[in-house]
VMD Tcl script that builds the backbone (N, CA, C; Angstrom):
set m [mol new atoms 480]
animate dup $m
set s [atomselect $m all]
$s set {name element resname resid chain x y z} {
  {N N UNK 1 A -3.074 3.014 -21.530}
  {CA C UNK 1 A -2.984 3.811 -20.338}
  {C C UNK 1 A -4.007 3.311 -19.331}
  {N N UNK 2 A -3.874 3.476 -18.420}
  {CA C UNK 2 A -4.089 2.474 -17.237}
  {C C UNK 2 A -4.487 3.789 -15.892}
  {N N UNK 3 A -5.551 4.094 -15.665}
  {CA C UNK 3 A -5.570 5.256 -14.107}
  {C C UNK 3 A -6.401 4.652 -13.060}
  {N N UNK 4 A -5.701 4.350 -12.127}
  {CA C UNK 4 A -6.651 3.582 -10.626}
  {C C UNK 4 A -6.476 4.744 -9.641}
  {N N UNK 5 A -7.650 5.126 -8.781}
  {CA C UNK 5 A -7.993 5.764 -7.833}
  {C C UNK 5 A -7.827 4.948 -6.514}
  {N N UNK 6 A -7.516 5.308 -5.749}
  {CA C UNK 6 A -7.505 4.738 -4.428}
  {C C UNK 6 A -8.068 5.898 -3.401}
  {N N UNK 7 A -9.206 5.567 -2.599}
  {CA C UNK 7 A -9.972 6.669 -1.929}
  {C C UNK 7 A -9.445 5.796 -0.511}
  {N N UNK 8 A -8.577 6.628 0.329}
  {CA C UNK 8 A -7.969 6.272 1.277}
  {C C UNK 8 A -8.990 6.947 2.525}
  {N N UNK 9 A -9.093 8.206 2.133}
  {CA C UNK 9 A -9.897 8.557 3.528}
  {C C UNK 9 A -10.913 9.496 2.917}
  {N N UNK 10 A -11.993 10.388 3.057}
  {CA C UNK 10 A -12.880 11.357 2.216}
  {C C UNK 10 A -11.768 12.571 2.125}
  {N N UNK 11 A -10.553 13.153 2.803}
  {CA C UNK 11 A -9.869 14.020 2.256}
  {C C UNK 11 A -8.369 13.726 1.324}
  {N N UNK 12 A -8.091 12.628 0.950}
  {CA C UNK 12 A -6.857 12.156 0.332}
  {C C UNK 12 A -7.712 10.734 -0.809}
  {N N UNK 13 A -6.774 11.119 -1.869}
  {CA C UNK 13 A -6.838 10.576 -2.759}
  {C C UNK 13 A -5.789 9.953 -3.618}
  {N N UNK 14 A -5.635 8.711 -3.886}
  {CA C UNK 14 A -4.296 8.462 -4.132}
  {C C UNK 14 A -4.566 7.693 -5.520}
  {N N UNK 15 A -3.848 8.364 -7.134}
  {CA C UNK 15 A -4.168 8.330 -8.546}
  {C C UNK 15 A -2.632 7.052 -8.317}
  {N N UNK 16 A -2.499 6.249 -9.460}
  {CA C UNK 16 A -1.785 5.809 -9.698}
  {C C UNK 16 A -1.933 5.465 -11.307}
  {N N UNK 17 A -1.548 6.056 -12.070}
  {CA C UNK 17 A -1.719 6.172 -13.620}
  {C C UNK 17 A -0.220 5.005 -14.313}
  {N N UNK 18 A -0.559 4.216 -14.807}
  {CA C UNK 18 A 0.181 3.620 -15.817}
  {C C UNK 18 A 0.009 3.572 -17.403}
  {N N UNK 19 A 1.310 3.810 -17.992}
  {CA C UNK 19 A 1.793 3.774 -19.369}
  {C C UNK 19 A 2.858 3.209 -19.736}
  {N N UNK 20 A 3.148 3.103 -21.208}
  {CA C UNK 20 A 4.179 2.935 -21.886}
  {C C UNK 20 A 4.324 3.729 -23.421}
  {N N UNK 21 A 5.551 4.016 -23.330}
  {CA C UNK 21 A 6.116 4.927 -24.230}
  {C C UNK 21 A 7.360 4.343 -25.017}
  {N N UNK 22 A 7.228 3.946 -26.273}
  {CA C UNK 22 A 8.228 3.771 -27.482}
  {C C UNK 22 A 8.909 4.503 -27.462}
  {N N UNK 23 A 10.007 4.000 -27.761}
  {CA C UNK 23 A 11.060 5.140 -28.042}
  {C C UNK 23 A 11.807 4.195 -29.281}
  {N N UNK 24 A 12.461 4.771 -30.536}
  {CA C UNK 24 A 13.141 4.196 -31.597}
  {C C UNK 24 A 14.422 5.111 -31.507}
  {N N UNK 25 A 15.033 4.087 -31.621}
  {CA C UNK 25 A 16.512 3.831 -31.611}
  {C C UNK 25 A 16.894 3.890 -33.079}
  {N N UNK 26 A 18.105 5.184 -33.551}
  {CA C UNK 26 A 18.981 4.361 -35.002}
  {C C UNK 26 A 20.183 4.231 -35.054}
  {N N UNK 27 A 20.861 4.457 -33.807}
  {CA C UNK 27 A 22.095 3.702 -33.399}
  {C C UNK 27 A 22.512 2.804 -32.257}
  {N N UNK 28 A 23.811 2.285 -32.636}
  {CA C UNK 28 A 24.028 1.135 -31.376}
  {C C UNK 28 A 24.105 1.629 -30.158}
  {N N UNK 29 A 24.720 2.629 -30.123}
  {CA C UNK 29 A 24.779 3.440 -28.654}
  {C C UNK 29 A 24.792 4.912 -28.774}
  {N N UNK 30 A 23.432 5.390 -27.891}
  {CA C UNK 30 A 22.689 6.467 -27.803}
  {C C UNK 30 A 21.834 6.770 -27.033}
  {N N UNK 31 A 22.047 7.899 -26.783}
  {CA C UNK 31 A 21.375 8.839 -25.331}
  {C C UNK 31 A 19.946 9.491 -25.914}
  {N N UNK 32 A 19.083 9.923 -25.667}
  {CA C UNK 32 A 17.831 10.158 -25.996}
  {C C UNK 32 A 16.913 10.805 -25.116}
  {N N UNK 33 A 16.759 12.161 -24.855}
  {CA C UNK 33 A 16.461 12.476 -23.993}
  {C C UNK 33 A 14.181 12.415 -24.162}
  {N N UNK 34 A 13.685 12.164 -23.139}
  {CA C UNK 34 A 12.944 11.623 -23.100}
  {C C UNK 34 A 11.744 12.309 -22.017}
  {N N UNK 35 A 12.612 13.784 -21.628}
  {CA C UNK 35 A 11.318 14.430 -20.526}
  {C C UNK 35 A 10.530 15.366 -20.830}
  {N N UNK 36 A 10.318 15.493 -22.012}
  {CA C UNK 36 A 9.305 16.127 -22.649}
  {C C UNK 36 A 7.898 15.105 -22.340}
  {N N UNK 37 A 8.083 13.927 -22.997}
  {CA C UNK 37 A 7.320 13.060 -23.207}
  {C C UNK 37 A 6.733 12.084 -21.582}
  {N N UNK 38 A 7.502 12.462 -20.583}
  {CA C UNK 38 A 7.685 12.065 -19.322}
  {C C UNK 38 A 6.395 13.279 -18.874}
  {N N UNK 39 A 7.087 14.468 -18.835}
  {CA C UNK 39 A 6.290 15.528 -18.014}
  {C C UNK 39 A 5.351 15.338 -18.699}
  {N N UNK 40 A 4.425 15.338 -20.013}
  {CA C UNK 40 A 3.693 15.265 -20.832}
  {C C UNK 40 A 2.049 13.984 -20.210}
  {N N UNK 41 A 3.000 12.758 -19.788}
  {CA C UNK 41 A 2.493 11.892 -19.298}
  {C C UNK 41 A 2.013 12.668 -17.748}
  {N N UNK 42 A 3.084 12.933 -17.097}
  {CA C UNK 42 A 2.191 13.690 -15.885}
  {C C UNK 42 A 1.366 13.954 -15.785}
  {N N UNK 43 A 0.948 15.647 -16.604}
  {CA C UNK 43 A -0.117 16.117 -16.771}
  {C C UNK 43 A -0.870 15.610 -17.184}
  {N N UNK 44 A -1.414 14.517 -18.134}
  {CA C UNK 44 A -2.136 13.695 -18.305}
  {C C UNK 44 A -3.033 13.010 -17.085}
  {N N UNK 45 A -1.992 12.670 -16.592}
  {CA C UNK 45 A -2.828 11.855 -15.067}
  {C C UNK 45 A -3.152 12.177 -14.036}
  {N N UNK 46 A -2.746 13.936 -13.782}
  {CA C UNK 46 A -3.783 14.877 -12.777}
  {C C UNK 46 A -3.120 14.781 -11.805}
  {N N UNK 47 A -2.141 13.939 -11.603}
  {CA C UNK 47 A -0.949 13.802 -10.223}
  {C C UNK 47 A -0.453 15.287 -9.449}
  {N N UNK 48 A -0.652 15.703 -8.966}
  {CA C UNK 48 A 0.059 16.936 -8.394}
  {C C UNK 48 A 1.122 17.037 -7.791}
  {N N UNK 49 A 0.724 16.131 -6.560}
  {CA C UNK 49 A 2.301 16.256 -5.479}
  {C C UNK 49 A 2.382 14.533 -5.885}
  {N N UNK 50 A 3.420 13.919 -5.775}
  {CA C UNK 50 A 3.955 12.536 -6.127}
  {C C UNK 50 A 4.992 12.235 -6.919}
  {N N UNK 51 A 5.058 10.863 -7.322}
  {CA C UNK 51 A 6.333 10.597 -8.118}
  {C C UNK 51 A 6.395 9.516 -9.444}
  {N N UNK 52 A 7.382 9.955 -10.745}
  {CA C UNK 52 A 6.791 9.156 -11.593}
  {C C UNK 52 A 8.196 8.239 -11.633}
  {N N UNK 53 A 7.845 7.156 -12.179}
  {CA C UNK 53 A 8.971 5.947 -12.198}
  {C C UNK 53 A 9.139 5.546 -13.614}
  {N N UNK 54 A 9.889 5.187 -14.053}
  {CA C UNK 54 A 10.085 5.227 -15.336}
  {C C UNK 54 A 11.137 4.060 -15.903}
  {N N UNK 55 A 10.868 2.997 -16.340}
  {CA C UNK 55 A 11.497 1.813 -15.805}
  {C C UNK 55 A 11.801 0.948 -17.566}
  {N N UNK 56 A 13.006 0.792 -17.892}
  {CA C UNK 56 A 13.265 0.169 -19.291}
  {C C UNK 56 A 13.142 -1.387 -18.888}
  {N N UNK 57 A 12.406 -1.688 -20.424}
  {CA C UNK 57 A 11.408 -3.165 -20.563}
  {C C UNK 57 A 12.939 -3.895 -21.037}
  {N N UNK 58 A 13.965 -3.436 -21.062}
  {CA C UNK 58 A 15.012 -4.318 -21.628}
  {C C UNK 58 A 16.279 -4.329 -20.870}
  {N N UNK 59 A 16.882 -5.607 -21.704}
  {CA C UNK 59 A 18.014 -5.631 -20.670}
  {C C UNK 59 A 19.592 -5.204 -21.600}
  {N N UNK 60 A 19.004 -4.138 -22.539}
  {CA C UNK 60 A 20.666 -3.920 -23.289}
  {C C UNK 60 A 20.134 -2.258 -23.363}
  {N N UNK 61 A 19.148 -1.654 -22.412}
  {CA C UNK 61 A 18.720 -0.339 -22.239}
  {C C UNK 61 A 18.760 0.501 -20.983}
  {N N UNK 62 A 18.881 1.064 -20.573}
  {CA C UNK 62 A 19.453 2.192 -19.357}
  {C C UNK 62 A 18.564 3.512 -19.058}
  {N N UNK 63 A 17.907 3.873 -17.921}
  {CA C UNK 63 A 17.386 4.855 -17.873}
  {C C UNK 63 A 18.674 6.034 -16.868}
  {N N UNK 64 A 18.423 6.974 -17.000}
  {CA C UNK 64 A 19.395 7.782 -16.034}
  {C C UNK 64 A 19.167 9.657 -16.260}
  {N N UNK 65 A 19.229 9.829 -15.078}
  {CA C UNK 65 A 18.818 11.427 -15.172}
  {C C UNK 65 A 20.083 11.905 -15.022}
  {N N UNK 66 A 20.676 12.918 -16.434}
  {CA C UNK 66 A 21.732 13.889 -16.177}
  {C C UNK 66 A 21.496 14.835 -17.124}
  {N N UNK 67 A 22.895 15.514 -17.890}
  {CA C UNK 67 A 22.838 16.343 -18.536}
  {C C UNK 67 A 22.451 15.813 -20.274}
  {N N UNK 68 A 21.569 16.811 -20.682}
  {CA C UNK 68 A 21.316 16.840 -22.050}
  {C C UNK 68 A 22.338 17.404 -22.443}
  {N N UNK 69 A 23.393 17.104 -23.236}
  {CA C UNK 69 A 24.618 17.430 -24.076}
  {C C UNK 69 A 25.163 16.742 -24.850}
  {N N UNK 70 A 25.239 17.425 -25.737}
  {CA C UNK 70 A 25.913 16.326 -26.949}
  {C C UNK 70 A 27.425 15.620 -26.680}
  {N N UNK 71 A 28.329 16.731 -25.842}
  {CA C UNK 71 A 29.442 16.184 -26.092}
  {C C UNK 71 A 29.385 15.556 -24.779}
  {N N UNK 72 A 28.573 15.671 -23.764}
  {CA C UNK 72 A 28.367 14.443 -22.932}
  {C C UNK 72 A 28.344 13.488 -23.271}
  {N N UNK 73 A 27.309 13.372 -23.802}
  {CA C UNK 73 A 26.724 11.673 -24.795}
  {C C UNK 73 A 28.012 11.593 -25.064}
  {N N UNK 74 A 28.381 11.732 -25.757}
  {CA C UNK 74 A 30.146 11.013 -26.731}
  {C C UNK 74 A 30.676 10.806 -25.606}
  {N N UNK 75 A 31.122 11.485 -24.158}
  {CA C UNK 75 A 31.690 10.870 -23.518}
  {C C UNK 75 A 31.407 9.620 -22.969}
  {N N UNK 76 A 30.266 9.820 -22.334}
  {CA C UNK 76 A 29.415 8.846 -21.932}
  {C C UNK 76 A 29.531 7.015 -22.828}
  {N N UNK 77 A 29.529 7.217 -23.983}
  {CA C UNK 77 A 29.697 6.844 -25.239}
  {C C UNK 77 A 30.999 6.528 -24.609}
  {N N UNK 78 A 32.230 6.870 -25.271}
  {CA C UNK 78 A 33.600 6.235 -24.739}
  {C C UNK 78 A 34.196 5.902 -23.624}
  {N N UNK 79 A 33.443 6.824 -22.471}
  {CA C UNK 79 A 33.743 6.252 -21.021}
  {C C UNK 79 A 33.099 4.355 -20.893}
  {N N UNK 80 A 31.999 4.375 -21.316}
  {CA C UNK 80 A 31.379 2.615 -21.090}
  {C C UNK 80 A 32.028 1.898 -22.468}
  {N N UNK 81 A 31.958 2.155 -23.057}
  {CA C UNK 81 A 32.762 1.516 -23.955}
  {C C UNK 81 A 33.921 0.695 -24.097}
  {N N UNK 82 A 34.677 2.033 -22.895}
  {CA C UNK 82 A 36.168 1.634 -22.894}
  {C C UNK 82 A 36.190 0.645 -21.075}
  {N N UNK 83 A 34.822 0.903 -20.662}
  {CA C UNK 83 A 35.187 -0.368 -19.373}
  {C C UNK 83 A 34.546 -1.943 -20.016}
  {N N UNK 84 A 33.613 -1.658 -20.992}
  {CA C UNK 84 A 32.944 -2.720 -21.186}
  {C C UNK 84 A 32.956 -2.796 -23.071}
  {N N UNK 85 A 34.501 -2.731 -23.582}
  {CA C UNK 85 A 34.667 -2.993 -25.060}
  {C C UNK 85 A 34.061 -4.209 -25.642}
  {N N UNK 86 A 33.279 -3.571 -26.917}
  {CA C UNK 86 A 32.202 -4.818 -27.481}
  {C C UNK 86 A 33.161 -6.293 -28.235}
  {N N UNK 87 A 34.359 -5.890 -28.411}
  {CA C UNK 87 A 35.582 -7.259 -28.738}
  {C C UNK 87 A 35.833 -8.084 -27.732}
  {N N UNK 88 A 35.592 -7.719 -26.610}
  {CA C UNK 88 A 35.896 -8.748 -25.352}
  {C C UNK 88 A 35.566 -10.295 -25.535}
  {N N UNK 89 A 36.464 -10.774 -25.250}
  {CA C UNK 89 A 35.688 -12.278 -25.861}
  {C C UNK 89 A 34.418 -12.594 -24.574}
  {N N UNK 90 A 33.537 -12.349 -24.679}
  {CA C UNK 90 A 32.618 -12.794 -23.517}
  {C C UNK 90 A 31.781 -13.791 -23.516}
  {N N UNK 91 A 31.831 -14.329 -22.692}
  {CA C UNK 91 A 30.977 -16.400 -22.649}
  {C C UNK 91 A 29.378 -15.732 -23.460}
  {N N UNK 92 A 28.963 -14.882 -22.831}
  {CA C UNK 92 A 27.345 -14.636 -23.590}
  {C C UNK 92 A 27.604 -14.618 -25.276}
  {N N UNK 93 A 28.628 -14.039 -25.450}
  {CA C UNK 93 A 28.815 -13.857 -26.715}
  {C C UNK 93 A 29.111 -15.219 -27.736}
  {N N UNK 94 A 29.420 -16.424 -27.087}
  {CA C UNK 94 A 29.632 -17.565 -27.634}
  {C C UNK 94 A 28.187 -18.373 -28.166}
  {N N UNK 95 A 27.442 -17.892 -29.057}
  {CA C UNK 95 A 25.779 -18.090 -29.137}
  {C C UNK 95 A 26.204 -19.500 -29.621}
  {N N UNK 96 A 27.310 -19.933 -30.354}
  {CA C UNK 96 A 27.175 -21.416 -30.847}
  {C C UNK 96 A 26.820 -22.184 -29.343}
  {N N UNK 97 A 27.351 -21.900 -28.485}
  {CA C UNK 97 A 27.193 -23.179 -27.251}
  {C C UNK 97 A 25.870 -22.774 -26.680}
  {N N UNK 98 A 24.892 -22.278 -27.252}
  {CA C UNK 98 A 23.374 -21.196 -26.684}
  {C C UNK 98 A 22.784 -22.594 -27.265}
  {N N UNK 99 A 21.624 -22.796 -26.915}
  {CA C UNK 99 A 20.558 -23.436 -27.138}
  {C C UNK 99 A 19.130 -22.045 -27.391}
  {N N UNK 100 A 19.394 -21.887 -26.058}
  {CA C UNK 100 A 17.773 -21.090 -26.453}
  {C C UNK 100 A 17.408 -19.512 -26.797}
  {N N UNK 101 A 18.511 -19.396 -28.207}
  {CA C UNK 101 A 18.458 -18.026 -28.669}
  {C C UNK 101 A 18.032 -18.098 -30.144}
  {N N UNK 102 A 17.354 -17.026 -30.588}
  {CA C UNK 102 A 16.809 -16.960 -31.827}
  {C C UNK 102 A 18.440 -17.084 -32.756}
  {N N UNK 103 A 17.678 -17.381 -33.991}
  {CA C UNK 103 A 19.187 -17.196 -34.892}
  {C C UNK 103 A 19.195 -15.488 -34.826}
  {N N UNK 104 A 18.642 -14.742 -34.800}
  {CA C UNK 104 A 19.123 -13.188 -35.314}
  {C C UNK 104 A 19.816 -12.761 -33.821}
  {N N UNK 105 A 20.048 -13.465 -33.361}
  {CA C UNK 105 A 20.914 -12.931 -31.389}
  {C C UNK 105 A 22.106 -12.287 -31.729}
  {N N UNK 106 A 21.758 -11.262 -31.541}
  {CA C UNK 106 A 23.640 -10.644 -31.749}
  {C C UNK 106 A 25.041 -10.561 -30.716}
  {N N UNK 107 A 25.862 -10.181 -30.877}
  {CA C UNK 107 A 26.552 -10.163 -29.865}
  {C C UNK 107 A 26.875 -9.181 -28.677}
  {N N UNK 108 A 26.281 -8.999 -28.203}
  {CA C UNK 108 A 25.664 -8.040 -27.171}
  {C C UNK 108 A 26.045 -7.968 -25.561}
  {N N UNK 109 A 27.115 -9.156 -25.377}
  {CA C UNK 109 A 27.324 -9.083 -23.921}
  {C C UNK 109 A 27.831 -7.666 -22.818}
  {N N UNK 110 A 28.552 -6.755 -24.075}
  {CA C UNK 110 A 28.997 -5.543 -23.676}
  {C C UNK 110 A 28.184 -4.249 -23.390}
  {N N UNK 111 A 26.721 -4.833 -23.664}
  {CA C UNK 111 A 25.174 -3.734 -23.653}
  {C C UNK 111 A 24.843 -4.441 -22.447}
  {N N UNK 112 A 24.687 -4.994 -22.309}
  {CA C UNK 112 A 23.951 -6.317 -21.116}
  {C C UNK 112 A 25.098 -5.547 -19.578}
  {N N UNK 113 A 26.383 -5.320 -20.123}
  {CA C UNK 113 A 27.229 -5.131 -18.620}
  {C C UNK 113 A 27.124 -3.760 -18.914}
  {N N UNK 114 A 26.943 -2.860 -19.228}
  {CA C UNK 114 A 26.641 -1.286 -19.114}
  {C C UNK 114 A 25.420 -1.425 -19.155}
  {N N UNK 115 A 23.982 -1.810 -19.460}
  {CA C UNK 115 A 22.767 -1.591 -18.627}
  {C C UNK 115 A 22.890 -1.975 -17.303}
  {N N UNK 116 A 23.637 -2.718 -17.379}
  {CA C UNK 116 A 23.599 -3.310 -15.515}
  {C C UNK 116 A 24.215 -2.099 -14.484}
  {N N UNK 117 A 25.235 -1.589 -14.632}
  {CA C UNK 117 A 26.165 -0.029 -14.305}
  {C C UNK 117 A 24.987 0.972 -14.511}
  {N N UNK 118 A 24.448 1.170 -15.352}
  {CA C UNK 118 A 23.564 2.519 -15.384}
  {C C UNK 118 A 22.974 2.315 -14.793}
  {N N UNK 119 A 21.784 0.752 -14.784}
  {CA C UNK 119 A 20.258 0.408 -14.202}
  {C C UNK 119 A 19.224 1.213 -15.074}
  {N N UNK 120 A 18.227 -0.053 -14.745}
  {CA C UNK 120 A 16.978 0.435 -15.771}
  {C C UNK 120 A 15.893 1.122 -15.670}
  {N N UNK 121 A 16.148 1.917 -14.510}
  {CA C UNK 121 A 14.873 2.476 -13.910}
  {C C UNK 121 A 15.267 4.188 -13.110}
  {N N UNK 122 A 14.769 4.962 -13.479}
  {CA C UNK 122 A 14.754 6.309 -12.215}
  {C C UNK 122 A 13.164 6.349 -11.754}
  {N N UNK 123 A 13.014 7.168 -10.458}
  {CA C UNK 123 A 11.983 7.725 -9.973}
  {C C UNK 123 A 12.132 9.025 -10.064}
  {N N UNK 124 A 11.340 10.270 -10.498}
  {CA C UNK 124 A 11.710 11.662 -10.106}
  {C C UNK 124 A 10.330 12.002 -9.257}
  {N N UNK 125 A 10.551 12.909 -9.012}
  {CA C UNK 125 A 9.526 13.682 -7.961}
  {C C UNK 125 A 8.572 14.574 -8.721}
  {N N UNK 126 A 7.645 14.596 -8.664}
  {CA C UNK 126 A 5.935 15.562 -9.037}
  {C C UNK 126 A 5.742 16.783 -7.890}
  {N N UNK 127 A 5.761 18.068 -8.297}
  {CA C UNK 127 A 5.444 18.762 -7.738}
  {C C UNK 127 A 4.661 19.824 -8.292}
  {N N UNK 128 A 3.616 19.887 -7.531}
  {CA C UNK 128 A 2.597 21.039 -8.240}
  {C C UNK 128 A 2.470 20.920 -9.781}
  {N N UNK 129 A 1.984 19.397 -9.932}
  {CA C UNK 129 A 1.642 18.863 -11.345}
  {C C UNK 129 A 2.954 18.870 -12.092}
  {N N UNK 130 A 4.074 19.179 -12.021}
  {CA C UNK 130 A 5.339 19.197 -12.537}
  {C C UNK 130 A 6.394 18.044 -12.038}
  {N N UNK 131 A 7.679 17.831 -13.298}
  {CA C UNK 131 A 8.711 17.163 -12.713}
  {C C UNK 131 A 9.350 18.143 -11.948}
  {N N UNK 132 A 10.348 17.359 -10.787}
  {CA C UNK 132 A 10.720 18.523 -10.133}
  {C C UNK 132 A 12.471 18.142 -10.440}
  {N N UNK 133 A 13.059 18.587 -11.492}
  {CA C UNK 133 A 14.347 18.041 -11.875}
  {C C UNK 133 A 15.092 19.692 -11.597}
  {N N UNK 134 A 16.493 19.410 -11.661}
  {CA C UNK 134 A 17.387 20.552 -11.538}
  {C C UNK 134 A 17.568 21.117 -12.657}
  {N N UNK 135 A 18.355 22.338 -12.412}
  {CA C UNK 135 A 18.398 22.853 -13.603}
  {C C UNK 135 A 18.957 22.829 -15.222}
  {N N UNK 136 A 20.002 21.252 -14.988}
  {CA C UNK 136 A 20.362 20.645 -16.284}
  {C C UNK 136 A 20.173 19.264 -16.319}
  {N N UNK 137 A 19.059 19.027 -15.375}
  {CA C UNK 137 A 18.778 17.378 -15.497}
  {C C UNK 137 A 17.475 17.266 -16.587}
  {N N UNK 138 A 17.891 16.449 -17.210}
  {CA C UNK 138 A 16.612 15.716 -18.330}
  {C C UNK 138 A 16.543 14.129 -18.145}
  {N N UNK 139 A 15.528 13.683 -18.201}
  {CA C UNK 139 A 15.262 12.170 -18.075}
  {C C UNK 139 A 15.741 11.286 -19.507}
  {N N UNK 140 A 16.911 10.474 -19.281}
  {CA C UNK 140 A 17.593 9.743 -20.777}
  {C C UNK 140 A 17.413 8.687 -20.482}
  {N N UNK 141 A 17.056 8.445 -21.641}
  {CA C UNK 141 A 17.226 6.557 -22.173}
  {C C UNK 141 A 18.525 6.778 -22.954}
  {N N UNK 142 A 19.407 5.720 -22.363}
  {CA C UNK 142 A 20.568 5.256 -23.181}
  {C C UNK 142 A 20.433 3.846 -24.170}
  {N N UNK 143 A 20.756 3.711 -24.777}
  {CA C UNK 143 A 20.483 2.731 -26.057}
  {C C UNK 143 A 22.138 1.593 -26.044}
  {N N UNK 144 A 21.921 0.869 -25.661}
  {CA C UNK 144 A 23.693 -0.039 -25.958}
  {C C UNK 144 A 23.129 -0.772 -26.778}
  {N N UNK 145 A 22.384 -1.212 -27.616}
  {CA C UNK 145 A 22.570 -2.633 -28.558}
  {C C UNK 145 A 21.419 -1.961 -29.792}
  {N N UNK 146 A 21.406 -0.693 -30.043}
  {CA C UNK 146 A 20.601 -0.320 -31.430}
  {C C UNK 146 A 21.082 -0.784 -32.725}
  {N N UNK 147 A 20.039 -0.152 -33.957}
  {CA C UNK 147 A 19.373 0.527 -33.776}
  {C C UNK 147 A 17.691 -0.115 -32.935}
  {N N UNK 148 A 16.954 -0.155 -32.711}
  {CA C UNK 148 A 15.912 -0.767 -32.821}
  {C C UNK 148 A 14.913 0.276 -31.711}
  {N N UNK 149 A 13.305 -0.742 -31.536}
  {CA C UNK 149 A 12.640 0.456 -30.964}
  {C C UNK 149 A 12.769 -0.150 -29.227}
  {N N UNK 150 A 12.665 0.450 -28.310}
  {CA C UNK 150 A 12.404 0.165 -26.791}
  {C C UNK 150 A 10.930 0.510 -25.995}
  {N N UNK 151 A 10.916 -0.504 -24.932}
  {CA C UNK 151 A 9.382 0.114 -24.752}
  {C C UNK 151 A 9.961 0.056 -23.258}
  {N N UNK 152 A 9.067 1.498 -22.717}
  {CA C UNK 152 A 9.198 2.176 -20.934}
  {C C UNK 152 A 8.004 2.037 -20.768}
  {N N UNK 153 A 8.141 0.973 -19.167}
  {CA C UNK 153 A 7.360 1.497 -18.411}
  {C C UNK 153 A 7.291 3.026 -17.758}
  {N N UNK 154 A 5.499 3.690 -17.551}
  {CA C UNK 154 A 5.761 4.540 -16.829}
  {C C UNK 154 A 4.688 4.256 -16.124}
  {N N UNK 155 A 4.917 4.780 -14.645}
  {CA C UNK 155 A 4.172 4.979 -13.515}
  {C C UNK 155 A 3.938 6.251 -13.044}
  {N N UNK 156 A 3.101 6.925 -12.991}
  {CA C UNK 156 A 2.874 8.390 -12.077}
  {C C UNK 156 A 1.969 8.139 -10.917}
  {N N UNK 157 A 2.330 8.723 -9.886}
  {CA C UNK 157 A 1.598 7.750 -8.463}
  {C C UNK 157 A 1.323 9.407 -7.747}
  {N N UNK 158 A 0.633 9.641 -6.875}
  {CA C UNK 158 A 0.116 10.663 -5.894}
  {C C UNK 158 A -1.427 11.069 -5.689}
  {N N UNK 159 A -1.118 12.361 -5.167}
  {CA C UNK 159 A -2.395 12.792 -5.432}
  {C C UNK 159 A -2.881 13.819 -5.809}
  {N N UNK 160 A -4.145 14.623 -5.998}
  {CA C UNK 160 A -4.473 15.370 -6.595}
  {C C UNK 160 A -4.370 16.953 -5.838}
}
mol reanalyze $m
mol bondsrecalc $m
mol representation Tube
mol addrep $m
């Protein structure tokens, strides 16, 4: 964890706190809700009014603010699935013509084009030391190429 002060004028103060947060994965595709551990980080860094950013270190992982629901997830789950099916014959997926991939590279081109559709990053808003989300939004990491663990950037930026 990482906290820099920036003293802009003697009445404003501007915190900019950095972290990262694990998250483990035990399936291939999975939603994970993650704003417990988000707001948690807030308060930690004394931020009051500002905004935290929250940004996945990978490229077969997805950040996105919606509903916590199970039978969401499953949709969610068969809606990308069915635009970006993991049988597709896809050129990434041809690792024999790869040079510079480990032998354990799996076939993954169909995680790679649904992180790209979701994107790997949200910002939410800090207010009065709080996230300021609606009333069925939670902050998710989606998972396309599990099981395994993921690491988030986080940023909380404002002031006190």
């Amino acid at each position: 964890m990482n906290l820099l002060e920036y003293n802009q004028s003697k009445k404003y103060k501007m915190i900019v706190y950095s972290s990262q947060i694990a998250v483990p994965t035990s399936h291939s595709f999975e939603v994970i809700d993650i704003t417990e551990q988000i707001d948690d980080l807030v308060s930690q860094s004394g931020v009051l009014q500002g905004m935290v950013s929250i940004s996945s270190m990978h490229t077969t992982c997805a950040v996105a603010v919606n509903e916590n629901e199970i039978r969401l997830f499953d949709d969610i789950q068969k809606f990308f699935l069915s635009i970006a099916p993991p049988d597709e014959p896809y050129k990434h997926n041809d690792l024999h013509l790869r040079e510079d991939i480990p032998p354990d590279e799996p076939e993954n081109a169909h995680s790679h084009l649904i992180a790209m559709m979701l994107g790997n990053s949200e910002v939410v808003t800090v207010t009065d030391g709080a996230l300021l989300l609606g009333r069925y939004q939670s902050i998710l990491v989606l998972e396309m190429d599990g099981p395994r663990q993921r690491n988030l950037a986080i940023q909380v930026m404002g002031s006190r």
